[in-house]
DOPASE-518736 format. One record per residue: residue in three letters; chain; x, y, z of N, C-alpha, C in turn. Coordinates in steps of 0.1 Angstrom, whole numbers. Layout:
% DOPASE-518736
{ALA,A,{X,Y,Z},{X,Y,Z},{X,Y,Z}},
...
//
This chain:
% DOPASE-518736
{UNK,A,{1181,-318,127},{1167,-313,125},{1168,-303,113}},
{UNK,A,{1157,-305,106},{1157,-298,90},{1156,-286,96}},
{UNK,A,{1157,-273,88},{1157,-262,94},{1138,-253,88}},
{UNK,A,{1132,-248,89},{1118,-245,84},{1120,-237,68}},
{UNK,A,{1129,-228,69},{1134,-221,59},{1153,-223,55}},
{UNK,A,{1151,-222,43},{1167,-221,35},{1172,-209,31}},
{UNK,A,{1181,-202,35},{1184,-192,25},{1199,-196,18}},
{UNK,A,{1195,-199,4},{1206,-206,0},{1217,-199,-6}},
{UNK,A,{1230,-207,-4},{1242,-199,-6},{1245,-200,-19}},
{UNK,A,{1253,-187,-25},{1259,-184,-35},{1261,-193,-39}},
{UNK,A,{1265,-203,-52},{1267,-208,-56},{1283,-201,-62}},
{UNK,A,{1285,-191,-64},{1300,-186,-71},{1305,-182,-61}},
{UNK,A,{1299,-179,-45},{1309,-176,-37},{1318,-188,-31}},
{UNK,A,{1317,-200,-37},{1325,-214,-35},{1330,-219,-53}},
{UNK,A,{1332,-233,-50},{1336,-236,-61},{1325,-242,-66}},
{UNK,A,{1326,-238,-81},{1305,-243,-85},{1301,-250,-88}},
{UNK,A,{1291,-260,-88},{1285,-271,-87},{1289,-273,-101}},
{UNK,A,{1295,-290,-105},{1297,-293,-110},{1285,-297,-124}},
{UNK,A,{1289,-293,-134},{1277,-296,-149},{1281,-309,-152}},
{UNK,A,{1267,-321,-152},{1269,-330,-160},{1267,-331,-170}},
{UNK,A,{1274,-343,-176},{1271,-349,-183},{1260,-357,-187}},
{UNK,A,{1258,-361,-200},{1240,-368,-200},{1244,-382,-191}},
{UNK,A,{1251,-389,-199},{1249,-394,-194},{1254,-399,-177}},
{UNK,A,{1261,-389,-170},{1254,-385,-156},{1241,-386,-156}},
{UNK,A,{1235,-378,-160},{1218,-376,-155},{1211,-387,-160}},
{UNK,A,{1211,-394,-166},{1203,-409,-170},{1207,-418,-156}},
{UNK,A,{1221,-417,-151},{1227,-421,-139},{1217,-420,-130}},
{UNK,A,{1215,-408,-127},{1213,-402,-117},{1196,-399,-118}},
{UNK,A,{1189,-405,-128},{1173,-404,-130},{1169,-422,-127}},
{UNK,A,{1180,-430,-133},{1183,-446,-132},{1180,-450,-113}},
{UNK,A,{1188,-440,-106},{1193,-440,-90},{1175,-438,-86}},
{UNK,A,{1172,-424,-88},{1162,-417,-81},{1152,-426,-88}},
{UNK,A,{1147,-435,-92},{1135,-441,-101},{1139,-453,-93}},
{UNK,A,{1148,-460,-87},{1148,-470,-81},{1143,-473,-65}},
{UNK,A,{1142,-459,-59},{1139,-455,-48},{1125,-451,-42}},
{UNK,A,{1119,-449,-35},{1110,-449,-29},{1102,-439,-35}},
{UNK,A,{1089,-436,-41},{1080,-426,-49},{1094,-424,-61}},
{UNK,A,{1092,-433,-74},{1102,-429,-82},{1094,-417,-91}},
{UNK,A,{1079,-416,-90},{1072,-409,-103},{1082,-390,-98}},
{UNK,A,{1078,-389,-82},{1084,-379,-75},{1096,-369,-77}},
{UNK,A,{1105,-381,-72},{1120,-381,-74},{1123,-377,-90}},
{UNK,A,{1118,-387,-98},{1121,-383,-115},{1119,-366,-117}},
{UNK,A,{1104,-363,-113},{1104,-352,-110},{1108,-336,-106}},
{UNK,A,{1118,-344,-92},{1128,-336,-86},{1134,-331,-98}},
{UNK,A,{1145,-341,-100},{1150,-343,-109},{1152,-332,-122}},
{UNK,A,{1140,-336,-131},{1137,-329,-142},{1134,-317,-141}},
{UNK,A,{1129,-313,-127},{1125,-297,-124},{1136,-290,-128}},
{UNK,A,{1149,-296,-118},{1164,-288,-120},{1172,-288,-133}},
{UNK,A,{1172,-303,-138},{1179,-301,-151},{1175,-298,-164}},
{UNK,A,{1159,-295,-164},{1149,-289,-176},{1144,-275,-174}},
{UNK,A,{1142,-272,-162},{1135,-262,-159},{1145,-252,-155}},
{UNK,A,{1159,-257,-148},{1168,-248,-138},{1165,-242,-128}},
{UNK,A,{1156,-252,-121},{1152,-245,-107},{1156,-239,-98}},
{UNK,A,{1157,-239,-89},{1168,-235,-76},{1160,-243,-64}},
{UNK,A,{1170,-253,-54},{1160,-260,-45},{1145,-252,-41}},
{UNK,A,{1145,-238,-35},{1134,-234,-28},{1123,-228,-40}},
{UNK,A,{1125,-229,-53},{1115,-229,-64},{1110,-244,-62}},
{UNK,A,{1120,-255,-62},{1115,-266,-65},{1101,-271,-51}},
{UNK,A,{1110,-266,-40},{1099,-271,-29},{1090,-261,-29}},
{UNK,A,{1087,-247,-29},{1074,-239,-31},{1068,-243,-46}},
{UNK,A,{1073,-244,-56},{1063,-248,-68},{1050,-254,-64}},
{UNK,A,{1036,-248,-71},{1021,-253,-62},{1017,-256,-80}},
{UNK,A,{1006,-268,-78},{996,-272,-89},{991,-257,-99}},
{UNK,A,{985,-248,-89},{981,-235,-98},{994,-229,-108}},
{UNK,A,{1008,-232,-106},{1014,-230,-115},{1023,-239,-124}},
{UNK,A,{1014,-245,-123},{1016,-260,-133},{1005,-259,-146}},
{UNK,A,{994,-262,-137},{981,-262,-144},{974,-252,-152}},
{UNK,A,{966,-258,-163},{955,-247,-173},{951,-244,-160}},
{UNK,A,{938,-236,-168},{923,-234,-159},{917,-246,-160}},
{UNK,A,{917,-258,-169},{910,-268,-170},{915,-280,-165}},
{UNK,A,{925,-276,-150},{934,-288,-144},{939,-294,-148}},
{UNK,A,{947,-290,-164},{955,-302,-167},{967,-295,-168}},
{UNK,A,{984,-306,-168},{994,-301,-172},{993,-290,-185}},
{UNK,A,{997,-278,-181},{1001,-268,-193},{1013,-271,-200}},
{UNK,A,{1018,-259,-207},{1027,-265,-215},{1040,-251,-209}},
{UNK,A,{1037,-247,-198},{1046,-240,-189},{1047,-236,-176}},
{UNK,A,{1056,-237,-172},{1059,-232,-156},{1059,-219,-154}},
{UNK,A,{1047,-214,-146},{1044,-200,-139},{1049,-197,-126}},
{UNK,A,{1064,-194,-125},{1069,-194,-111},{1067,-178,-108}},
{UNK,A,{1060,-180,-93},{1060,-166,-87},{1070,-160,-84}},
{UNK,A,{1065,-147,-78},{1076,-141,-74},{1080,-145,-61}},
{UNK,A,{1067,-147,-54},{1069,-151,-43},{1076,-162,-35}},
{UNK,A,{1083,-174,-44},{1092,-186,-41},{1106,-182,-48}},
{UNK,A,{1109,-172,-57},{1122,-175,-65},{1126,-162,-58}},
{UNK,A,{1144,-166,-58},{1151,-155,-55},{1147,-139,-57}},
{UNK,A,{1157,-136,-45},{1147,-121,-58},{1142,-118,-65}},
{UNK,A,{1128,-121,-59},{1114,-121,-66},{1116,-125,-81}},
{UNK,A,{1125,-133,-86},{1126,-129,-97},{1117,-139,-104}},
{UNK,A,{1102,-141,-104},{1095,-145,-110},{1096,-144,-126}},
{UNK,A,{1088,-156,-132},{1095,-155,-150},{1082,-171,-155}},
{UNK,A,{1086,-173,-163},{1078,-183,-174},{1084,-189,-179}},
{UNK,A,{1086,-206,-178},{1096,-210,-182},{1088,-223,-192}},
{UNK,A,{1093,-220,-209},{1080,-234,-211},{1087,-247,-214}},
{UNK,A,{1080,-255,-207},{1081,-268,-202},{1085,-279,-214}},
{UNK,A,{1100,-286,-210},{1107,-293,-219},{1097,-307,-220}},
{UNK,A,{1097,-315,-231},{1088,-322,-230},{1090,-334,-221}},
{UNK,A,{1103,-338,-214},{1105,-349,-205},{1102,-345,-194}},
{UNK,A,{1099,-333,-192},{1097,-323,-177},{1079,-325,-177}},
{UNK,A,{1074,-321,-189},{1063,-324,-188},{1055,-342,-186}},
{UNK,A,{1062,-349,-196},{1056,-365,-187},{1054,-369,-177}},
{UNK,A,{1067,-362,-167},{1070,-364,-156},{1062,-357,-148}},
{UNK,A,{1058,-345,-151},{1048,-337,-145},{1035,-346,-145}},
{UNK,A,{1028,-351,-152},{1015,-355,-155},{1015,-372,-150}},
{UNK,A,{1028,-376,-149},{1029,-392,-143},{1024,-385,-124}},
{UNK,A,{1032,-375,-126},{1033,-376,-108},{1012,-368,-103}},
{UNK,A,{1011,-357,-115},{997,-355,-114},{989,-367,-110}},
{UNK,A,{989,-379,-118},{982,-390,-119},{983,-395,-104}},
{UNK,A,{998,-397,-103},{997,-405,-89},{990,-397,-77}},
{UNK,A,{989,-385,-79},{988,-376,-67},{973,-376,-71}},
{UNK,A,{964,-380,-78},{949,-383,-75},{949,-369,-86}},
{UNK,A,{955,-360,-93},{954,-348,-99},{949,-334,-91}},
{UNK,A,{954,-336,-82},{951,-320,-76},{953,-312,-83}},
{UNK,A,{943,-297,-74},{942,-285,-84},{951,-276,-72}},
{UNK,A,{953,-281,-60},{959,-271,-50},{972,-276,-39}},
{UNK,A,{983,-267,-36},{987,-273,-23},{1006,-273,-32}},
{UNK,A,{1010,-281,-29},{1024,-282,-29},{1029,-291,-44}},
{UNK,A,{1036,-290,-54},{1037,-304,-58},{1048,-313,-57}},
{UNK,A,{1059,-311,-52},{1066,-318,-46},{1066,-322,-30}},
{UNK,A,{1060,-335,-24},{1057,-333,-12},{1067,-345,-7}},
{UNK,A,{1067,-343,8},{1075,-352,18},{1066,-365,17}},
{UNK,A,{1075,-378,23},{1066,-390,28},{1052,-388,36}},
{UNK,A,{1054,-375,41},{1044,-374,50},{1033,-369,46}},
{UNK,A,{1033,-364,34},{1025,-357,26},{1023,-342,28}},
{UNK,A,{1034,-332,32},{1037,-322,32},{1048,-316,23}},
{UNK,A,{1045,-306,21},{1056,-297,17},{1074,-301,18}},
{UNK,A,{1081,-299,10},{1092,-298,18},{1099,-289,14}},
{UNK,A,{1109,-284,23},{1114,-275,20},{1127,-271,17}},
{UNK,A,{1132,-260,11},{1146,-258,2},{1156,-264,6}},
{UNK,A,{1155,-268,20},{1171,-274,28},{1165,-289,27}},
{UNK,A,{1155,-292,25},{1153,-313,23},{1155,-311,4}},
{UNK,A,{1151,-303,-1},{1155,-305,-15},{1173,-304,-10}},
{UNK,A,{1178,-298,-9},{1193,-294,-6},{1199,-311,-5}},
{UNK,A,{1195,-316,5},{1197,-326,15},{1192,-336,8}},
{UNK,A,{1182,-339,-4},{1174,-348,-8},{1185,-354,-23}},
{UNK,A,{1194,-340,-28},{1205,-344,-41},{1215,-347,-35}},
{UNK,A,{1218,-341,-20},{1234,-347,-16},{1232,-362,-12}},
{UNK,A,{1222,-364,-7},{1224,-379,-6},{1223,-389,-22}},
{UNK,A,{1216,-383,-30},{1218,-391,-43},{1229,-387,-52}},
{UNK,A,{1235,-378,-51},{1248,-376,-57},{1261,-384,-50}},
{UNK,A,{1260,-383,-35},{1267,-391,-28},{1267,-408,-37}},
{UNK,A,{1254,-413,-31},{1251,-427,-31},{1258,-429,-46}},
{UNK,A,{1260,-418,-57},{1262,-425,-74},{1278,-418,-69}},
{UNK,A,{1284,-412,-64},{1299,-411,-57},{1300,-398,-71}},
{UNK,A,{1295,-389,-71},{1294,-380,-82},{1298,-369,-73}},
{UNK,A,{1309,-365,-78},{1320,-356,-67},{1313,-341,-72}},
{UNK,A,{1318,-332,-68},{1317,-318,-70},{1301,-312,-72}},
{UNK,A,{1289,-320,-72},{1278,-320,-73},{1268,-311,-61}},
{UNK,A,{1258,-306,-67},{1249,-304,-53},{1234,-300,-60}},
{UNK,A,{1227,-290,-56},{1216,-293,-62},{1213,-282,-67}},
{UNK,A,{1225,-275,-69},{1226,-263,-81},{1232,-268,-96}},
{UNK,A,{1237,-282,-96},{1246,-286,-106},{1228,-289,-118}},
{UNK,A,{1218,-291,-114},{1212,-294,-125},{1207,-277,-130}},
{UNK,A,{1206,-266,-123},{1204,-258,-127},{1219,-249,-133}},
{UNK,A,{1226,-253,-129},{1241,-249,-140},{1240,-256,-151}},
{UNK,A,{1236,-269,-151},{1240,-277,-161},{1226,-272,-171}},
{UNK,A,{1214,-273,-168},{1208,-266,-177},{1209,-245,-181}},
{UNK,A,{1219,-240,-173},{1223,-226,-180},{1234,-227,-189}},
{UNK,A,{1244,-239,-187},{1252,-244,-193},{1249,-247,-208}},
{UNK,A,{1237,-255,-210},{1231,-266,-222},{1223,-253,-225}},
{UNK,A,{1219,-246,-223},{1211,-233,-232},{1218,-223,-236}},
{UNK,A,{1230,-217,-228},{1237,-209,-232},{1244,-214,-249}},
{UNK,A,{1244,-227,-249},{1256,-230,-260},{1246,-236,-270}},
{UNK,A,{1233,-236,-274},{1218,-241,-278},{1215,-227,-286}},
{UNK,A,{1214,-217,-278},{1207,-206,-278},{1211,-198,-291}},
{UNK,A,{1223,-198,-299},{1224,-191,-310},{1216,-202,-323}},
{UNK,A,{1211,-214,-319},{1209,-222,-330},{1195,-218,-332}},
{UNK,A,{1189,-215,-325},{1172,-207,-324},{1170,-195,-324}},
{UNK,A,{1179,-183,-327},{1180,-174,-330},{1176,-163,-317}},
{UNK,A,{1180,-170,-306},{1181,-163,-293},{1193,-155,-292}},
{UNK,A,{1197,-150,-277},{1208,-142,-268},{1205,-153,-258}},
{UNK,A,{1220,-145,-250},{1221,-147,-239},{1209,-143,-227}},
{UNK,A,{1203,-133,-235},{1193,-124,-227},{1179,-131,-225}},
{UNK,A,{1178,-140,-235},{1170,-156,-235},{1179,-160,-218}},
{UNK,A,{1185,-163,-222},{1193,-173,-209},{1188,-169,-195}},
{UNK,A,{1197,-159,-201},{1193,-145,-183},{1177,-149,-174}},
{UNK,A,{1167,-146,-190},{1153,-146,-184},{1147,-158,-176}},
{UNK,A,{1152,-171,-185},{1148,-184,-181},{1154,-189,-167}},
{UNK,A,{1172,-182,-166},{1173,-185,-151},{1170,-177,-138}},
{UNK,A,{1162,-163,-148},{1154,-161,-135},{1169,-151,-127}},
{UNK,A,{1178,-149,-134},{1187,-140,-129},{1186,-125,-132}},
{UNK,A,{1192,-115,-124},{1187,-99,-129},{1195,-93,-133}},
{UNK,A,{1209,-96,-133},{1219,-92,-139},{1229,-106,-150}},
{UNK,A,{1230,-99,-165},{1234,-107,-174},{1244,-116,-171}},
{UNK,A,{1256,-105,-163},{1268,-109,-156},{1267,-123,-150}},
{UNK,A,{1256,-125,-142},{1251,-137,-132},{1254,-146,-142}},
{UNK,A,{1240,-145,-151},{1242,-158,-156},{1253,-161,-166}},
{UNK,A,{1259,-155,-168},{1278,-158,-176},{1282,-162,-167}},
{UNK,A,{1283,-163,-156},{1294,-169,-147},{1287,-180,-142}},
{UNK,A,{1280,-189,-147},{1274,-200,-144},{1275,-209,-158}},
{UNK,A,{1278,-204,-168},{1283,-208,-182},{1294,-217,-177}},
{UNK,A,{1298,-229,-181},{1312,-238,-185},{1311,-238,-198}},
{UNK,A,{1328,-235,-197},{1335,-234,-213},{1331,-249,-217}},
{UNK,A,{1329,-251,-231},{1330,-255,-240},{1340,-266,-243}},
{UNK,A,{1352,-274,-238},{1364,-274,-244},{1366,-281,-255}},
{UNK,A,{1360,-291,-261},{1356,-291,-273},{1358,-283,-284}},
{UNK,A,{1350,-272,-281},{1351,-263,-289},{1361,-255,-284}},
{UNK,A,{1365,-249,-274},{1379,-245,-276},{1392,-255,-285}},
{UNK,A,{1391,-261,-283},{1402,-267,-294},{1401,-265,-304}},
{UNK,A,{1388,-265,-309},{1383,-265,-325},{1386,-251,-327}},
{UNK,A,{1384,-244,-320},{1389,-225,-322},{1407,-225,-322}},
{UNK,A,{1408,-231,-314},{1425,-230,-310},{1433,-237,-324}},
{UNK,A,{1425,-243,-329},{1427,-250,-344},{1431,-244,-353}},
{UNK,A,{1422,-232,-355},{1415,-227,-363},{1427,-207,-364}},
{UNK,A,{1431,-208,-353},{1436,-197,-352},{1454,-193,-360}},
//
């Protein structure tokens, strides 16, 4: 039995969800598009690896913070305080594959202005422990070891952290987008580089 609420675990008090690769996540968007409501699922999807969700952002996210005033997709995510971890509400603007996907699944959903936007078969809500439950089965089914449904939101702190000096940001860019309160946090969600460690180790 699904539990009504999630309070989800550390991700650094275990060993941390594994960061993909792209082409992992074409995998793994290939899987979820084949399956039942694929506009949905893609959507799952792209919430975590564009946006950096956390499952219980992804199942409370509601149309009012999607949408203008003029019901259409905006061009950013207004997450409350009231669904993200320690309150840590923030403004995240919307990558452009996160947005198609937004406005495909708008479409299918008749375009509502209210209510849930990730919903169950049943046409409810679901909640942080079926998002939880909703990637272990599709990580399973592609046999993608070390994964869970923190790995799209590492893998996108991962892919910004190492992005971020090319646009004339910080880390402190990073911090805000993942909605963490201490800088520390989001450094230890960082994977090295190794790539470029070689290229340094080269070099020295």
């Amino acid at each position: 039995m699904l539990l009504a609420h999630h309070r989800e675990v550390n991700p650094m008090s275990r060993a941390p969800a594994r960061v993909l690769e792209a082409a992992d996540v074409c995998r793994l968007l290939a899987h979820v598009g084949a399956l039942r409501h694929p506009a949905r699922n893609t959507l799952i999807v792209t919430l975590s690896f564009k946006a950096g969700l956390r499952a219980g952002e992804i199942a409370g996210l509601t149309w009012p913070m999607v949408l203008t005033t003029t019901g259409h997709i905006g061009d950013q995510l207004r997450i409350s305080n009231g669904i993200a971890k320690y309150s840590s509400g923030r403004i995240i603007p919307m990558h452009g594959d996160l947005r198609k996907a937004m406005r495909a699944w708008h479409r299918e959903c008749g375009r509502p202005t209210i209510g849930p936007v990730i919903v169950s078969e049943r046409g409810g809500a679901m909640t942080a422990r079926s998002i939880v439950n909703w990637f272990h089965e599709a990580y399973a089914a592609l046999d993608l070891t070390g994964c869970s449904s923190h790995s799209g939101r590492r893998t996108f702190i991962t892919r910004s952290a190492r992005a971020i000096s090319k646009v004339g940001g910080s880390l402190r860019d990073v911090q805000e987008l993942a909605g963490h309160r201490a800088l520390s946090t989001t450094e230890r969600y960082i994977e090295g580089d190794r790539v470029a460690q070689r290229r340094l180790i080269s070099l020295i």
